[in-house]
N, C-alpha and C positions, 0 to 999 in steps of 0.2 A: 820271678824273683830277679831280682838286679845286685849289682855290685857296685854301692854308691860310696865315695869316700867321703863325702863330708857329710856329717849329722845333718838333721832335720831337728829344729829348735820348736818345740813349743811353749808358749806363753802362758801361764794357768794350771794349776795342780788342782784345779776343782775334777766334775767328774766327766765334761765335754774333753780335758787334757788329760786326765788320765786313761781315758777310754781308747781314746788317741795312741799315747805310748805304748798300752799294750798290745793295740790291733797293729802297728806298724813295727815292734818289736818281734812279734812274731812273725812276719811279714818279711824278716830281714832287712828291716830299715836302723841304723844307728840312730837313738832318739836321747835328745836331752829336753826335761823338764825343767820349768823354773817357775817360781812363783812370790809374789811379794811379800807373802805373808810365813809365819814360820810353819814347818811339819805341822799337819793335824787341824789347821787352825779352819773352821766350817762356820758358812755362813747359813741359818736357821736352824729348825730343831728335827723333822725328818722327813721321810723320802719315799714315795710311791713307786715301786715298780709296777710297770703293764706287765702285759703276758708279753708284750715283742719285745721287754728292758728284759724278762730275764733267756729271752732265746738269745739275744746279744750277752748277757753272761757268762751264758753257756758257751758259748763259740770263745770267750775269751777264758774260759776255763776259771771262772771265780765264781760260780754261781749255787756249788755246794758251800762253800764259806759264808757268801751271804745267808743260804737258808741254816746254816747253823746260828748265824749270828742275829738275824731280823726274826720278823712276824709272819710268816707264810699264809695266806688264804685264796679265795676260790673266787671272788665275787664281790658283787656288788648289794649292800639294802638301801631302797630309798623309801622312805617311811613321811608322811608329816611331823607335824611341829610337837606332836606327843609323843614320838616314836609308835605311832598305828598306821593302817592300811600300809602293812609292810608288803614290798614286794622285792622277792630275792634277780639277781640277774648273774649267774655262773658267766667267767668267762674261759674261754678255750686256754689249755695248760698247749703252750708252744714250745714250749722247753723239753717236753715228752711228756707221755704219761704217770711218769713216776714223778714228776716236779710237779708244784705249785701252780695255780696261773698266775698268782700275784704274791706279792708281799709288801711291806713296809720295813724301812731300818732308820734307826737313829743315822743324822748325815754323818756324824765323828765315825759310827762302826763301817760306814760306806768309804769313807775318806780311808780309813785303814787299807779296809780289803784291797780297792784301787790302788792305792800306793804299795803296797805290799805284793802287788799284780806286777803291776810296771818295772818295779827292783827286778825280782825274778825272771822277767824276761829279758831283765836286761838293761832297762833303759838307766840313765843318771837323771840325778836329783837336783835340783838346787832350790835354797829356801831364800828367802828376805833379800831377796835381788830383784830388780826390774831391768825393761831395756833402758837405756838414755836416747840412743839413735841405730837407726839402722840404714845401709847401703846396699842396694841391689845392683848387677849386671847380669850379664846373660848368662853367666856360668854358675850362681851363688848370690848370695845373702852376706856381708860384714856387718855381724851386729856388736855397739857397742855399751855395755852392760854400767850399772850405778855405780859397781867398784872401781872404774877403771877400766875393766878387764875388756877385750876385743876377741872374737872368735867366728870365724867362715863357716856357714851352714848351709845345707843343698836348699834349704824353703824354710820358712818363717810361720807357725800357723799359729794367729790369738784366739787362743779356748778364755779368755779371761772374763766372760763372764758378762755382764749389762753395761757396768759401767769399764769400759774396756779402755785400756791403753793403747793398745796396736790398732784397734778400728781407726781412730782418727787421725793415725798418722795414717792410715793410708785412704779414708776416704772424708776427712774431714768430718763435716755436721751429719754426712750422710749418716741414717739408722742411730739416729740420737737416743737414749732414751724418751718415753712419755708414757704421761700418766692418762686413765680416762675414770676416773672416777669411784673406781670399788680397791679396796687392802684384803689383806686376812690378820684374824687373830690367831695365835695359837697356842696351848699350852700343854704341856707334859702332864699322865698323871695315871694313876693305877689303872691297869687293863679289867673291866667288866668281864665277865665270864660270859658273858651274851654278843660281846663282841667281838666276832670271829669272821668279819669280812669288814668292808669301807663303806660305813657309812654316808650317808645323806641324808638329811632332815631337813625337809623343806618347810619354810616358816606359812609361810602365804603371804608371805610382805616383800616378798624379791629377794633376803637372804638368805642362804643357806647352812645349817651347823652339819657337825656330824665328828665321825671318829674315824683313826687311821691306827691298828692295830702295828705295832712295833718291835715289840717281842713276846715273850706269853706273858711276860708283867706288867708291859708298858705300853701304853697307846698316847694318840695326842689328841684334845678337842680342839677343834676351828670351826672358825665363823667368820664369812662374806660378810663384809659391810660397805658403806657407802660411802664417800667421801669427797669432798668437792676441791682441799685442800692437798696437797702432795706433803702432809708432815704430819708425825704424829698428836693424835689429841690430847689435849694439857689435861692434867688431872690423876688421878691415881687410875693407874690403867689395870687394875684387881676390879675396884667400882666401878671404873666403866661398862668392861667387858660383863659384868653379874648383869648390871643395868640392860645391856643388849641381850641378851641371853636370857631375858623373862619373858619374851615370848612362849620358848619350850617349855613342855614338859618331858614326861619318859627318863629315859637316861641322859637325856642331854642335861633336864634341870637337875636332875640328881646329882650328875657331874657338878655343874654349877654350885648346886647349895653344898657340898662338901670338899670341893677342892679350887676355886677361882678366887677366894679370898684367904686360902691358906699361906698365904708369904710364897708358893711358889714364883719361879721367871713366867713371864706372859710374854709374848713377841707380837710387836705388829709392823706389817708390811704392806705397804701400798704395791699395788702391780704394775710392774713394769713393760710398756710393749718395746722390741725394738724390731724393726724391719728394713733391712737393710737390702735397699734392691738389687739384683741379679747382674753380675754375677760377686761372690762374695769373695773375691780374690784382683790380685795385680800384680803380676808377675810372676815373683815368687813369693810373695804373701798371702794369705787366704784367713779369712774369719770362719768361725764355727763355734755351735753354739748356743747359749744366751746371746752372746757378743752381737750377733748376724741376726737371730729370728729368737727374741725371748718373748714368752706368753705368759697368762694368767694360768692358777691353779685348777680350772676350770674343769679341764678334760684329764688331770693327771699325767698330762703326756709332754707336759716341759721339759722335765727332765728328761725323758724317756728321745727326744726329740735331740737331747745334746750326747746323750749318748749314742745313739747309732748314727749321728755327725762321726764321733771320735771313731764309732768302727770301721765306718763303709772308708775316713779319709783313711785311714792305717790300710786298710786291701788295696786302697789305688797308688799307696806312693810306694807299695810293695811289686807292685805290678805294671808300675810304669817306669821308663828308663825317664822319662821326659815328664819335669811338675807341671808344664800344660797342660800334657795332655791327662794327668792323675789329676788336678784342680778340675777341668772339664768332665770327665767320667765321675767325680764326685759331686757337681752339680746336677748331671743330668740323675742321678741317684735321690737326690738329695730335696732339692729346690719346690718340686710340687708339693712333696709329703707334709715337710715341715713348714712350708707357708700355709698349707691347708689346716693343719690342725693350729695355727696359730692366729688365722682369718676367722677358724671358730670357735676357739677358745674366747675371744674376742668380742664374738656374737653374744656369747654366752650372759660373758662377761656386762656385754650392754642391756642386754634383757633384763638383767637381775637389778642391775643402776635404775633405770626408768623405769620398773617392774612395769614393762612392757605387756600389755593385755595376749598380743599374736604370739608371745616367745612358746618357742617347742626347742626348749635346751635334752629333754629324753629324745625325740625324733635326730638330733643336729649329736646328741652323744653317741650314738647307734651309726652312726653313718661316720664317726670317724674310728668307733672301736672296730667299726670293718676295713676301713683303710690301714691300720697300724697294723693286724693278721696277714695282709698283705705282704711276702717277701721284701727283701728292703732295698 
């Protein structure tokens, strides 16, 4: 523990910067948040945790609110395009044995808890601001804020996300965004009583649907698709997504034929890679995140990969007097895990685009669910 006088500013109130604040808040670090957009405001509909997202809850002490507030389950079903030849895959509860191995939450109920974490510990808040410019030397950080305002911070870190503002000021075009060809759809809608873990339905055409349980009444359906174009398809995106989704049957078409064309919100998102090569900092600046390494929905473990960014940087700026040498202990932490599961998420991700005859996305899924069990 150290005795630092000037805050450590983070960029982004998503869930890589709030992870952040509270691991470095309790760390004994002074943390101030900011983010461009106002309290609460969440980009898609919800959230997977692994079994390693809720052992990182746990250590931050929000991870009974979560399981009061989400979907709690055990595992995995991956079933074909009828919902048959089911087969279950439990995975290890790392949070303890009286916790979950996994769950789902709506992003607003996640966005809460985090924000609601980070107060508590302490850190300060700020909404609907960005930076304008920032100045480094060797002691500090002068960053200058969209209102005017100016203020001295120990280290600068961008949680903000894909399409990031702080990356490019400090490494330009490096880890741009890009697209390679598959979205997801998603949409909100009554929770099945049969659906009591995270589905997978495999089509036999390269994309995948399935379901993400989110609290005892509410789960979401999605669906992998293909796409060659970086924008969404023109047309009424209710008949679209029916149109793609008549492959299935089982629960998936059920789902479909009574709730895809109900006036519900449908969302689609093209996937974003970003790869931002080694090391993910300059000076006293440092990416983390989506920002640095975002992946496909592939593996479930995007988020899960932005979050124990946010923990492991909150234990090293807690434990280092020096942000070199915390920036450097949080790469050697950090850098294989999440390039690895973003190299194969990626695979995955190509497999299903070219419905590639050789792909083994259950062989390449099992080899990174044993990597993330791994300490962090």
């Amino acid at each position: 523990m150290t005795g630092k006088q000037d805050p450590v500013l983070i960029v982004g109130g998503g869930i890589a910067g709030m992870a952040c604040a509270i691991s470095a808040a309790r760390n004994g670090v002074d943390v101030e948040v900011i983010d461009k957009y106002g309290p609460m405001a969440t980009v898609g509909i919800g959230i997977t945790h692994a079994a390693n997202v809720l052992r990182v809850l746990r250590d931050l002490d929000v991870l009974d609110e979560c399981i009061a507030t989400g979907g709690p389950f055990d595992g995995w079903v991956f079933t074909d395009a009828n919902g048959e030849n089911r087969r279950r895959v439990d995975m290890p509860r790392l949070a303890g044995d009286d916790k979950p191995a996994m769950m789902g939450m709506t992003r607003p109920d996640f966005a809460r808890v985090l924000t609601s974490g980070a107060r508590r510990e302490g850190a300060r808040t700020r909404f609907e601001i960005t930076v304008q410019s920032f100045e480094q030397d060797e002691s500090g950080v002068d960053v200058t804020f969209s209102d005017g305002s100016r203020q001295r911070y120990r280290a600068i870190v961008g949680a903000d996300g894909v399409h990031s503002q702080i990356r490019p000021m400090l490494f330009g075009d490096l880890g741009a965004p890009r697209h390679i060809g598959q979205a997801a759809w998603r949409v909100f809608m009554p929770r099945l009583p049969e659906i009591n873990d995270l589905w997978l339905c495999d089509s036999g055409q390269g994309g995948k649907a399935g379901f993400v349980p989110l609290r005892s009444d509410l789960m979401y359906l999605y669906l992998t698709d293909t796409y060659s174009e970086p924008r969404p398809p023109e047309g009424d995106f209710a008949e679209i997504l029916f149109e793609r989704l008549k492959v299935f049957g089982g629960p998936v078409g059920e789902c479909r034929d009574r709730y895809v064309r109900d006036g519900r919100e449908i969302l689609w998102r093209m996937f974003e890679f970003v790869d931002l090569p080694p090391p993910w900092h300059r000076g006293r600046a440092i990416i983390i995140g989506d920002a640095a390494h975002a992946a496909s929905a592939h593996l479930g473990q995007g988020g899960a990969m932005a979050i124990e960014d946010g923990y492991v940087l909150g234990e090293e700026l807690g434990r280092h007097d020096s942000v070199e040498q915390a920036f450097a202990a949080f790469m050697e932490r950090r850098f294989e895990r999440a390039s690895s599961i973003q190299r194969w998420s990626q695979q995955i991700c190509e497999w299903e685009r070219d419905k590639s005859p050789d792909a083994d996305a259950p062989g390449l899924t099992a080899k990174a669910f044993q990597l993330v069990q791994q300490p962090i």
